[in-house]
Phi, psi and omega in degrees: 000152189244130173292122156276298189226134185199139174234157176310357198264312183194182192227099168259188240177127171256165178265157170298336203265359192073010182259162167265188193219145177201134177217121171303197183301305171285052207343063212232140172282163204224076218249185168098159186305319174311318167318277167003290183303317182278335168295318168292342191279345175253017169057023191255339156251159161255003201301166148273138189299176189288154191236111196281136201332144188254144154320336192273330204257320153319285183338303168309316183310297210293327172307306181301314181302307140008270220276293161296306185309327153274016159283326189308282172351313175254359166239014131303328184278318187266321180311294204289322211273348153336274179271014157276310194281329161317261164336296179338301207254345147267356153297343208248294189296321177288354179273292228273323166302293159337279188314321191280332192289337200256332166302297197298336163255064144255348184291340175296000000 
């Protein structure tokens, strides 16, 4: 490996394969979003630096979570608005046999 770059802090280091190496003080490797930070800080990548969790993508989950629970809510609500019109309307029909049951026998 060829020393690119070493600060008291770390050393970095090209690989034969053409990728890098950051070995700290203690020659203890050096991976990881730190890694990155120190390779953009030497120009040695173009990458964009790590980026910290965005706020936004919460925000979204949390609509969406949202968002079914009043879809559950509301096709509970069409459910129940439902099994009513049910009853309802064989209440009407069993209403309606009674009456035809009671003409025919005023008809006797």
């Amino acid at each position: 490996m060829k020393v690119v770059a070493s600060t008291e802090n770390y050393t970095v280091y090209l690989r034969k394969d053409g990728r890098h190496a950051v070995r700290g003080a203690d020659k203890s490797p050096i991976n990881g979003d730190e890694k990155v930070t120190i390779l953009l800080e030497h120009g040695l990548i173009t990458a964009a630096a790590p980026k910290p969790a965005e706020p936004e993508a919460a925000d979204e989950t949390a609509a969406q979570a949202e968002e079914s629970a009043a879809e559950d809510e509301g096709g509970a609500a069409e459910e129940s608005a439902a099994e009513d019109t049910a009853e309802d309307a064989a209440a009407a029909d069993s209403a309606e046999e009674d009456s035809a049951g009671e003409e025919a026998e005023d008809d006797k």
